[in-house]
C-alpha positions as CSV (number, residue, x, y, z in Angstrom):
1,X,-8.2,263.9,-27.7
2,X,-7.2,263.7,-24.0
3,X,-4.3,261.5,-23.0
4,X,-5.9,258.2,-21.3
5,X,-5.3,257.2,-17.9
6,X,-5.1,253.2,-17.9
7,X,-2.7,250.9,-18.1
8,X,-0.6,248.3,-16.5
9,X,1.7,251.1,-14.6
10,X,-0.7,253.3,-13.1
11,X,0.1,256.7,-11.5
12,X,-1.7,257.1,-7.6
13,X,-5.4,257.7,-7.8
14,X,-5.7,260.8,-5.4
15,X,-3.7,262.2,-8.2
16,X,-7.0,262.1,-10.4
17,X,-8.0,265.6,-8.6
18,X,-5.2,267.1,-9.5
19,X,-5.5,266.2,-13.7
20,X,-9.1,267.2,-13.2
21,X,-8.2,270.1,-12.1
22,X,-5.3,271.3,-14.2
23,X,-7.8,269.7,-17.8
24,X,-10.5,272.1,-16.5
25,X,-8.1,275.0,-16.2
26,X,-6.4,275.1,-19.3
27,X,-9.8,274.7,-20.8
28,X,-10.9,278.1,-18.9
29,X,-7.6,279.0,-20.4
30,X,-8.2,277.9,-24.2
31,X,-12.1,279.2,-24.0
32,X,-10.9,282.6,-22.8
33,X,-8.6,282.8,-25.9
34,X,-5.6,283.2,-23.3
35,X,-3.7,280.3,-25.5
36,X,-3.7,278.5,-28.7
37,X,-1.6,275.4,-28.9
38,X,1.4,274.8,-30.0
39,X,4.0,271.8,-30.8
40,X,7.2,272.1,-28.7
41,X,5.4,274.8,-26.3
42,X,7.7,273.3,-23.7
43,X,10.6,275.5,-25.6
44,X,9.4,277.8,-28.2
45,X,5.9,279.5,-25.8
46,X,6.6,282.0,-23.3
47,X,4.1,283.8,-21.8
48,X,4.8,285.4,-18.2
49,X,1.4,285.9,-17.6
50,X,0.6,282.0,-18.0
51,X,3.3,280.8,-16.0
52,X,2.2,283.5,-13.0
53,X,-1.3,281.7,-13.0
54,X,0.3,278.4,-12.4
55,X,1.9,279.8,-9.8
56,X,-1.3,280.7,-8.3
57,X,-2.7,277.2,-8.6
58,X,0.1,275.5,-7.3
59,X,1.5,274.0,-10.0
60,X,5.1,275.1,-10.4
61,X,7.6,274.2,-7.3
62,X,5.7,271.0,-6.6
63,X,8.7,269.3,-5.7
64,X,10.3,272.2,-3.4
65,X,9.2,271.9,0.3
66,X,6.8,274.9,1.5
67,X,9.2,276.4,3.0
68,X,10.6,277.8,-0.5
69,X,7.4,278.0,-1.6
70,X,6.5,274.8,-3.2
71,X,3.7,272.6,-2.6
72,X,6.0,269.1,-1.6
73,X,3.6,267.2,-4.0
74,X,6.3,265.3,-5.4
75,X,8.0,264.7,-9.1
76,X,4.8,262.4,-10.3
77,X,2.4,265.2,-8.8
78,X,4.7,267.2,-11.2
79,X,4.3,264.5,-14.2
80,X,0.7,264.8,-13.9
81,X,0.4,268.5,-14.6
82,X,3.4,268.5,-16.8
83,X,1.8,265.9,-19.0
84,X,-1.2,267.5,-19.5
85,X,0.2,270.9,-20.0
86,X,2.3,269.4,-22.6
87,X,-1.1,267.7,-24.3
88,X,-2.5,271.1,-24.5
89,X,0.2,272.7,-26.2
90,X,0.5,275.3,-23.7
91,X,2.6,278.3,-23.4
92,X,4.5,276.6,-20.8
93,X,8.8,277.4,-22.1
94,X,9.4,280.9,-19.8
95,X,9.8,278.5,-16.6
96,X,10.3,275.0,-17.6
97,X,13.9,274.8,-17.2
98,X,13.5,276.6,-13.6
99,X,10.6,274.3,-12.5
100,X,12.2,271.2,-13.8
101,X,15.8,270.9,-13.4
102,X,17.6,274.8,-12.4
103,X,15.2,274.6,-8.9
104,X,15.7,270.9,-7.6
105,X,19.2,271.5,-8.4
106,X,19.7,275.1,-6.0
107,X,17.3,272.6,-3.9
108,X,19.9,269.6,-3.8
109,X,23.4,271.2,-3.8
110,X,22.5,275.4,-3.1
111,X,23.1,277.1,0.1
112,X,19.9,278.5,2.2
113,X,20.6,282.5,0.8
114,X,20.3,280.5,-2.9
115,X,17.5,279.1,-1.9
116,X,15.8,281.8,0.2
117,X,16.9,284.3,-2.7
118,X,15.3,281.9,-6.1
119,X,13.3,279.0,-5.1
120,X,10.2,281.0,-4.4
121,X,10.1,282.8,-7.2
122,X,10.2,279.9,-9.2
123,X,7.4,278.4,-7.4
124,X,5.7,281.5,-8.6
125,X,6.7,280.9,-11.9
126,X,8.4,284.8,-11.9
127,X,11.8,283.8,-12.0
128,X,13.2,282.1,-14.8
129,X,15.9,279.7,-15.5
130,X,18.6,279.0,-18.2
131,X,21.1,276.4,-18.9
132,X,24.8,276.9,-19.5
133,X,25.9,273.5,-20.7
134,X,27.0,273.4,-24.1
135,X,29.7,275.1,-25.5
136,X,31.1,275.8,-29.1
137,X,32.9,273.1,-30.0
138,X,31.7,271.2,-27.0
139,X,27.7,270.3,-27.7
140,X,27.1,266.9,-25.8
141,X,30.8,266.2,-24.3
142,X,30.4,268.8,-21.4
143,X,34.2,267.4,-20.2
144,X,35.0,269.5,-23.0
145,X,33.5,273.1,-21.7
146,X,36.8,275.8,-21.8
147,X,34.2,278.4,-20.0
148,X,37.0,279.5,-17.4
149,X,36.5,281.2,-13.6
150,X,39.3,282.7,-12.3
151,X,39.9,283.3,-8.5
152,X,39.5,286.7,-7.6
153,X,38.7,288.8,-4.6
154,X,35.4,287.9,-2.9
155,X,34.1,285.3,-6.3
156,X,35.2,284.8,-9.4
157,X,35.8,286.0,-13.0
158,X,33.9,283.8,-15.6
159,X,34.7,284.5,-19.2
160,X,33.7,281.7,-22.2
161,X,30.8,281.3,-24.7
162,X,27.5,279.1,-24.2
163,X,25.4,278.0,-27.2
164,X,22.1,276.9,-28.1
165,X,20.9,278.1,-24.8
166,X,17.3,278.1,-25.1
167,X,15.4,280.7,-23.4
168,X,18.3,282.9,-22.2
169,X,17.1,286.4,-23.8
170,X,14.0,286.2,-20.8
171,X,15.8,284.2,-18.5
172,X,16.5,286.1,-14.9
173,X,19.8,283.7,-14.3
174,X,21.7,281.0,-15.7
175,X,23.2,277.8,-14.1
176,X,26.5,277.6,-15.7
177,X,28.9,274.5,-16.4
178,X,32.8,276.3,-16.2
179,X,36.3,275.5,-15.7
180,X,37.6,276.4,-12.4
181,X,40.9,274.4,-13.0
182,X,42.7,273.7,-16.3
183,X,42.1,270.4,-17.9
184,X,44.1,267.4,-17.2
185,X,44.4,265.4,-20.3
186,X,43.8,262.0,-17.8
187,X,40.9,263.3,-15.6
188,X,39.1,265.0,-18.2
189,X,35.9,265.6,-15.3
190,X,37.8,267.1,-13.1
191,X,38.5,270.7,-12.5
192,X,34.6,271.5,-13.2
193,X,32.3,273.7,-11.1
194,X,29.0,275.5,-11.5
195,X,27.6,279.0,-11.1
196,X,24.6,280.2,-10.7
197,X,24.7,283.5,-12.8
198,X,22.2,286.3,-12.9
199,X,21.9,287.7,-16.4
200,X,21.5,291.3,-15.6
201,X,24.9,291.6,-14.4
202,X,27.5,293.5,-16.7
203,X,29.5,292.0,-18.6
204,X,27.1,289.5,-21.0
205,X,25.6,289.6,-23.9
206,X,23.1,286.9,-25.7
207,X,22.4,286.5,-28.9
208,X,19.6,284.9,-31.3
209,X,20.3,282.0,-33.2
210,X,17.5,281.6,-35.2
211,X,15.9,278.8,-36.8
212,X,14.9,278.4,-40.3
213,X,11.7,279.6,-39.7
214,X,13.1,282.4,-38.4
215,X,11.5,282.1,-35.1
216,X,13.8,282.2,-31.6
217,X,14.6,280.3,-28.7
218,X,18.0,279.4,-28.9
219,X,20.9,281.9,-27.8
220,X,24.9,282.6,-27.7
221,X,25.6,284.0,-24.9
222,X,29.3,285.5,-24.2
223,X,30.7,285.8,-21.0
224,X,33.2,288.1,-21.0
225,X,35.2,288.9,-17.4
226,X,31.8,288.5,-15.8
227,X,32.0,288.9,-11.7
228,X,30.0,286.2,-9.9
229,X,30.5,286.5,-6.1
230,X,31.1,283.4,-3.9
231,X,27.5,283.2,-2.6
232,X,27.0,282.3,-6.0
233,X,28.8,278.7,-6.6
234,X,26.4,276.2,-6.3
235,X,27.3,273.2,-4.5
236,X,31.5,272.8,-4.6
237,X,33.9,273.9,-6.1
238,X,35.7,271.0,-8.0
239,X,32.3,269.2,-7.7
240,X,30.8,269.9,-11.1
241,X,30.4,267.0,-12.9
242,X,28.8,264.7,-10.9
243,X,26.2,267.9,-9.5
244,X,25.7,268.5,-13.6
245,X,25.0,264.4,-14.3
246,X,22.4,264.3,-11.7
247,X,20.8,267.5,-13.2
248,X,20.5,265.5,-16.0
249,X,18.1,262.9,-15.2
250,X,15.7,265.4,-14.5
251,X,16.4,266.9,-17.8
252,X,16.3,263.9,-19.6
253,X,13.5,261.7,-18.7
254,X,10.1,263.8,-18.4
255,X,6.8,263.6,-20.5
256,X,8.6,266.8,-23.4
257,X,10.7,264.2,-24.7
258,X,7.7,262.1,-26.2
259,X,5.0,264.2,-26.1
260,X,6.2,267.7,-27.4
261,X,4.4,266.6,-31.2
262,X,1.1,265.2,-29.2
263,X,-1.0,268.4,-30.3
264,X,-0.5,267.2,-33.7
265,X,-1.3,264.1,-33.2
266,X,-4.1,265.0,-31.6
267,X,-5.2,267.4,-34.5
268,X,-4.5,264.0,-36.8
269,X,-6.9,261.4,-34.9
270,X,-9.8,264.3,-34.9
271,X,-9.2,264.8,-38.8
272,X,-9.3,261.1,-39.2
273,X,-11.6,259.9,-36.7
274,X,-14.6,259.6,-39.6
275,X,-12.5,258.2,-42.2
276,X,-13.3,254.7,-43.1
277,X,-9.4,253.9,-43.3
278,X,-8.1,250.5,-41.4
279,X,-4.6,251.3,-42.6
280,X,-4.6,255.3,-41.1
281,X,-6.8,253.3,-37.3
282,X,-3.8,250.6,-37.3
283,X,-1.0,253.5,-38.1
284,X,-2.6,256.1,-35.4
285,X,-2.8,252.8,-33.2
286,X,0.8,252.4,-33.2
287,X,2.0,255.7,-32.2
288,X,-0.4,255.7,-29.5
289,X,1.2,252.4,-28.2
290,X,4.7,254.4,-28.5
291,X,3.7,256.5,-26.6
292,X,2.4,254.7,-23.9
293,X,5.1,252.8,-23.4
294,X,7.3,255.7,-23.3
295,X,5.0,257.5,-21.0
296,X,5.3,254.2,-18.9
297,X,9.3,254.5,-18.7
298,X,8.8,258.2,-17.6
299,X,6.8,257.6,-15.2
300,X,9.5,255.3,-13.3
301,X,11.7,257.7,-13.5
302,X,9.6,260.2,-11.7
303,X,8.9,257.3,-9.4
304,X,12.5,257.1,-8.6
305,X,13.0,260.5,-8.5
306,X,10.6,260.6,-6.0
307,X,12.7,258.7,-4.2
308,X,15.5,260.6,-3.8
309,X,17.7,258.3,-6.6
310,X,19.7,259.3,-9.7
311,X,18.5,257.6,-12.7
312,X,21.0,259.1,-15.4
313,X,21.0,255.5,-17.3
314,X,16.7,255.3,-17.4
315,X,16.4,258.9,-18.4
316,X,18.8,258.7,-21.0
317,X,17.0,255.9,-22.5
318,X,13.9,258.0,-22.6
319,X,15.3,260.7,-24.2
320,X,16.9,258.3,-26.6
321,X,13.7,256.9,-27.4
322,X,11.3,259.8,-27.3
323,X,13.0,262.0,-29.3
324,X,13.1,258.9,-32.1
325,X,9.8,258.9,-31.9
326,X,8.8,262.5,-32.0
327,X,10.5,263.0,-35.3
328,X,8.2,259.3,-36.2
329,X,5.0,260.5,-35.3
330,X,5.7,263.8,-37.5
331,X,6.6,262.0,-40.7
332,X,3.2,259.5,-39.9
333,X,1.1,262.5,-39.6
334,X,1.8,263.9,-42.9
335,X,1.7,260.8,-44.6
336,X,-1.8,259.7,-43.0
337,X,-3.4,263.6,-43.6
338,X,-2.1,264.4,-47.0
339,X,-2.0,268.1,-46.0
340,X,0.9,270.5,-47.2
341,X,2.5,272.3,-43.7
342,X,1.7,276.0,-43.2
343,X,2.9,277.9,-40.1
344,X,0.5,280.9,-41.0
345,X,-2.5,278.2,-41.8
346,X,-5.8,278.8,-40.1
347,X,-6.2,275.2,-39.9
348,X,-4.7,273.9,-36.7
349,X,-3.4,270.6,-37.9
350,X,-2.0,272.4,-41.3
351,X,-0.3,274.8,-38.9
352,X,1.0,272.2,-36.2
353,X,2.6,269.5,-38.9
354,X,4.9,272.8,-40.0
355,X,5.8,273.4,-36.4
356,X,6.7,269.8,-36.1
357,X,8.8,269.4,-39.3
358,X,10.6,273.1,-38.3
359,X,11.4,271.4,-34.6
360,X,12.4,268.2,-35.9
361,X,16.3,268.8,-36.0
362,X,16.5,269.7,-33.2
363,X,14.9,266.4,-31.6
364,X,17.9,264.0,-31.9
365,X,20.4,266.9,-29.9
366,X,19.0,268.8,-27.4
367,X,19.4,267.3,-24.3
368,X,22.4,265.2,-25.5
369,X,22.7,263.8,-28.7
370,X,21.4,260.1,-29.1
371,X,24.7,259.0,-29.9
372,X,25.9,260.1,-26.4
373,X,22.9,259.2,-24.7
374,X,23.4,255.5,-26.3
375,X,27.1,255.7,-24.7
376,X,25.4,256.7,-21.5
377,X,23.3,253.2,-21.7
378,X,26.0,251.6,-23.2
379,X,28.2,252.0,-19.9
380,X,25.5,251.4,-17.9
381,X,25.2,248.2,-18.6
382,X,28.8,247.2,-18.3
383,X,29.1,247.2,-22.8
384,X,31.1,249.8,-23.2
């Protein structure tokens, strides 16, 4: 089951090639056994090799000009290969967070050494990218970070503790959230800056924090008196909270928020597709309506990414909504299957529904929690 390409919001034709192109790779990939897929490949699948070989094609850095070694396709170029990366279930998470969001922000607010020295490599999907948002004590209300940086001598000193910091044990460098003044009580956004933090450098160490399953991509990682030189602050000092809200729309509002489950519900229509069932065709109907919508609201975002605007509210809506769903379409599936999850199965659908049901926690918080992503809206529309 491919994802369809109709509708009343349509994405621009020439950009047909380009699906073509990417569906008949990752079936050279699958074929060659280079991949099997996976739910919630976008953070829990790194494999260096693959994201090298998107490099090659072009298909990482599409929205940096050529002269960091991008293509200058654009964010819905981007959508189209994202989206059917996602569908596949492919071993995408090693640069995600570099290609989407660490890159166009070194792009937007970094110096021409910042983006000389990582933009390329990210293109080439050989440098990879963390995010140092949340904190202990902190998770969505990032006015709350304590992460310090003191002034010294040619940078700055960072010490503080980041968590749930997915992917930062084969990350090259981290984009940091920190404290640069102390807080004032009445301008709680104020006083914020961020680093860009290589995570080679003395003074850091990360940590697994593992899931139930037992499997890893979440991390601690402690700062401790860490030296990060002034070439290293990315945009201005002071500046942080308003360079970290616009890193969020791109973090928000792309196709993993709604379709990190569509392997499985791929897997589900092929189990059903010969049952004589009205009930399980008008269930499987609905979630692929959901998702078409959703993958409708994404889609203007990218658009207005595209052109050069911030849309925190819109992408925080399809977060809001996406991540609903995911956990929807899980609990669907293993109602309409009947089939008990296995992660060590040999049947693919057995084995995605308990990659799912593992991820689902995590759905409603990553990438803010609903409830703070409902404020977001909230505000937005003058309620709140």
């Amino acid at each position: 089951m491919t994802l369809p390409d109709i509708g009343a919001v349509r994405l621009p034709q020439a950009l047909d090639v380009i699906r073509a192109e990417v569906r008949e790779f990752l079936q050279a990939e699958r074929t060659a056994g280079r991949f099997v897929p996976h739910c919630d490949a976008w953070l829990s699948a790194a494999d260096p090799a693959f994201s090298r070989r998107l490099g090659e094609q072009g298909w990482l850095g599409m929205t940096f000009p050529r002269e960091y070694g991008g293509t200058g396709a654009g964010a819905l170029a981007r959508f189209v290969v994202t989206e059917e990366l996602l569908a596949a279930g492919a071993p995408v998470a090693g640069h995600w967070i570099a290609d989407r969001q660490s890159g166009p922000s070194i792009l937007r607010f970094g110096t021409e050494e910042q983006k000389q020295s990582y933009l390329p490599g990210i293109a080439r999907g050989e440098t990879w990218f963390a995010i140092g948002m949340s904190e202990p004590d902190s998770g969505s209300d990032l006015a709350s970070v304590r992460t310090r940086a003191t002034r010294v001598e040619g940078g700055w000193r960072v010490s503080g503790t980041k968590v749930w910091t997915s992917g930062a044990h084969h990350a090259h460098a981290m984009i940091a959230l920190v404290r640069t003044d102390a807080l004032d009580p009445t301008r709680r956004h104020a006083g914020l800056s961020q680093f860009i933090i290589d995570l080679d450098v003395p003074g850091i160490q990360i940590t697994p924090i593992r899931l139930l399953s037992g499997a890893h991509h979440f991390n601690e990682v402690v700062l401790d008196d860490v030296f990060v030189p002034d070439g290293r602050v990315l945009g201005e000092i002071g500046d942080g909270w308003r360079q970290v809200t616009s890193e969020l729309a791109w973090e928000r509002s792309g196709p993993e928020r709604f379709l990190s489950t569509y392997p499985l519900l791929a897997a589900a229509v092929d189990r059903l597709a010969n049952a004589a069932d009205s009930s399980a065709s008008a269930s499987v109907g609905t979630l692929v309506a959901r998702i078409w919508t959703l993958r409708q609201m994404s889609i203007s975002v990218a658009s207005r990414l595209d052109a050069g605007q911030s849309p925190d509210i819109e992408a925080a809506l399809v977060k809001d909504l996406g991540t609903l769903f995911e956990g929807t379409l899980t609990d669907a599936v293993r109602m309409l299957v009947r089939t008990e999850p296995d992660t060590e199965s040999t049947d693919v659908l057995t084995r995605l529904l308990a990659e799912s049901i593992l991820q689902m926690p995590g759905f409603t918080l990553r990438g803010g929690t609903n409830e703070i992503l409902r404020g977001v809206v909230a505000r937005g529309l003058g309620v709140r």
